[in-house]
C-alpha positions in Angstrom: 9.8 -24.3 -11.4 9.1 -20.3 -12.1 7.4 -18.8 -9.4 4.6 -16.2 -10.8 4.8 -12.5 -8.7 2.8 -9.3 -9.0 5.6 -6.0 -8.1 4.1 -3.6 -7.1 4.9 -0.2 -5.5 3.3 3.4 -4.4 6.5 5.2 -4.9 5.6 7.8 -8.3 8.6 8.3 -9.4 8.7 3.8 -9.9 4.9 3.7 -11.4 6.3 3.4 -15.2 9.2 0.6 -14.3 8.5 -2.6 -15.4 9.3 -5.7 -12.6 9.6 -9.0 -12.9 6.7 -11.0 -13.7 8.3 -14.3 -12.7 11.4 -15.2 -10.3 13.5 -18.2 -9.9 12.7 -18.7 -5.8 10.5 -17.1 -3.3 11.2 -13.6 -2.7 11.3 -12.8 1.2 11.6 -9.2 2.8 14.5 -7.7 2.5 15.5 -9.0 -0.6 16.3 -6.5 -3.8 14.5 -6.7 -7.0 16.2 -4.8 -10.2 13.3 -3.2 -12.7 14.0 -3.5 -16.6 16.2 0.0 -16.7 18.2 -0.9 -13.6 16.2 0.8 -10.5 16.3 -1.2 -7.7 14.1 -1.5 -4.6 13.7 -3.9 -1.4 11.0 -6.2 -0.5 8.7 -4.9 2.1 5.8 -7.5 2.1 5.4 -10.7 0.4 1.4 -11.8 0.5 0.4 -15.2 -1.2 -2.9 -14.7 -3.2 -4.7 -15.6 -6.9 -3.6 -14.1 -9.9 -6.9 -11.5 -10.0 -5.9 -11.8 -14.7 -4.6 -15.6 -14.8 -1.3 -16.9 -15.5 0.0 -17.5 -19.0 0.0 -20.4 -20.8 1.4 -21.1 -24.3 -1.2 -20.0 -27.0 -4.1 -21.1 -27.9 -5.0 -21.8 -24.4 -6.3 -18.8 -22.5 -4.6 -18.0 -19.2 -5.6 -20.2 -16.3 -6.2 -18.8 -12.7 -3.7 -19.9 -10.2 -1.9 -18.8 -7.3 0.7 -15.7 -7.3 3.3 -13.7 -5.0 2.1 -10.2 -4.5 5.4 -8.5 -3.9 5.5 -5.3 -2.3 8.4 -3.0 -3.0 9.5 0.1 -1.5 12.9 2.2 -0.9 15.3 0.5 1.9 15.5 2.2 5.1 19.1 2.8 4.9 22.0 1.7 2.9 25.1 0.1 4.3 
């Protein structure tokens, strides 16, 4: 079952990247997540909440509220 995530990050030079909407498990810190072009950044904070827009659902149905990962994603603190 997809799991529905909001990627988010303060880092500028990211704001225009688009994440993934939807992963295959639970992200947990630590973990990387790849943007459409290729940039990469680590999971800082995962925080379970309600999708504040709704999540889709095949048309003509409108999107139904429901819970989301908020996924937090920042630069990692140093590279092996």
């Amino acid at each position: 079952m997809p799991i529905h995530v909001i990627c988010r990050t303060n880092l500028d030079a990211y704001a225009r990247e688009t994440w993934p909407k939807v992963m295959d498990c639970r992200p947990v810190v630590g973990d990387m997540v790849e943007s459409a072009t290729g940039k990469v950044l680590q999971v800082i904070e995962v925080t379970h909440c309600m999708s504040p827009k709704g999540l889709p659902r095949p048309a003509p149905h409108p999107p139904l509220p429901g819970p989301v990962l908020r996924v937090e994603l920042n630069q990692r603190l140093y590279r092996p």
